[in-house]
Every structure is written in C-alpha cells, then in structure tokens.
C-alpha positions as CSV (number, residue, x, y, z in Angstrom):
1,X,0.2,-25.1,4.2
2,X,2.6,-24.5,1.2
3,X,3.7,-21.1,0.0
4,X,2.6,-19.8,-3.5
5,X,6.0,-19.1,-4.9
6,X,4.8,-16.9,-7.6
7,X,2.7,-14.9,-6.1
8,X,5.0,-14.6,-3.3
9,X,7.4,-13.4,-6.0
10,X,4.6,-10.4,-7.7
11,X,4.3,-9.5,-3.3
12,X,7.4,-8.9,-3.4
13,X,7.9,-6.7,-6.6
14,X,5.4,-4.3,-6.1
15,X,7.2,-3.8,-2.5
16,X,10.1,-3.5,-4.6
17,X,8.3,-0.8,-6.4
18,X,7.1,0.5,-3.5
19,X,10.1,1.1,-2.1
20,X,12.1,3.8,-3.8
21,X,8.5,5.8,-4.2
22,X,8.9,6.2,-0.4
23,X,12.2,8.8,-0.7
24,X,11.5,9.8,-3.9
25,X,7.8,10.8,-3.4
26,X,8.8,13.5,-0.3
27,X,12.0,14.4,-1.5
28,X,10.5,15.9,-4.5
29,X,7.7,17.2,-2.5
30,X,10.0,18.9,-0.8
31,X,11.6,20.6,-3.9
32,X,8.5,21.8,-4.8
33,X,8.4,23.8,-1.0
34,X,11.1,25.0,-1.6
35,X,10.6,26.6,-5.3
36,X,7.6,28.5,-4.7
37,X,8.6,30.8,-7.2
38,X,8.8,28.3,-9.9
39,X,6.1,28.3,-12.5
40,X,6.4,24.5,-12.5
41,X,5.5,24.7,-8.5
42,X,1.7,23.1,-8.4
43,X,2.9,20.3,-11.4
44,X,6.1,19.4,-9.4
45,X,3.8,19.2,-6.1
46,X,1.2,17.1,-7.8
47,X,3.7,14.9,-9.1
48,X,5.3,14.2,-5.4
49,X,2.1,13.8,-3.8
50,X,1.0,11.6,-6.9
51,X,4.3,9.1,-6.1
52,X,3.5,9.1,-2.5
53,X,0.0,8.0,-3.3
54,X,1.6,5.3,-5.3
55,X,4.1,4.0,-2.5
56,X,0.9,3.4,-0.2
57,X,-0.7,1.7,-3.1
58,X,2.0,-0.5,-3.8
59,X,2.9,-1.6,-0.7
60,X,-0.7,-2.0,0.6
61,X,-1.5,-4.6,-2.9
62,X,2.4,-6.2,-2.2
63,X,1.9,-6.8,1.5
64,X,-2.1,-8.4,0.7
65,X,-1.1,-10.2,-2.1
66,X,2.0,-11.7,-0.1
67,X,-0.2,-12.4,2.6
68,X,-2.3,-14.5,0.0
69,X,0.2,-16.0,-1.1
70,X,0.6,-17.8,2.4
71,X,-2.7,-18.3,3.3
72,X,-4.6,-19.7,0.5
C-alpha cells in the first residue's frame, strides 16, 4: 500500500497552516479581553474567534486528507 506523496505533501501544509492559527487565534482573543474599552473590541474578538475557527478547519481537512493519502 504506497503513500500518495502529493497529497501527503497538501496534509501536511494545511497543518502547516494550521499551526500558527492555534497561538495566534487565543492570543488575540485574549487582547480583545483585555481591551474592553476599545471601540475596535467586538471586530478584534470576531477576528480571534474567526482564526480559531480556521485552526480547527485546517487541521481537521490536513489530518483527513493525510489520512487519504495513506489509505487509498
């Protein structure tokens, strides 16, 4: 049962994308906590919880397309 290499390789870049949306998406969450009395507080909330959104997405499409990669 051989391993697709490319599609092993696209797994592996939206973990790769994944990745840094995993600090980044609670770190600026956290900013937007702590700077309630910003105007830009809801945007800068939406934005955080938008990138954490995106880290599940990405790693859920990198881990099923690597696992198709050595399966099919």
């Amino acid at each position: 049962m051989p391993t697709d290499k490319i599609l092993l390789n696209k797994g592996i870049k939206f973990m790769a994308y994944a990745l840094p949306l995993f600090f980044i998406g609670p770190s600026v969450i956290y900013n937007a906590f702590q700077n309630k009395e910003n105007a830009w507080h809801y945007l800068v909330l939406a934005v955080g919880i938008t990138m954490c959104f995106g880290a599940v997405y990405f790693s859920f499409r990198g881990l099923s397309t690597i696992v198709k990669s050595m399966t099919d």
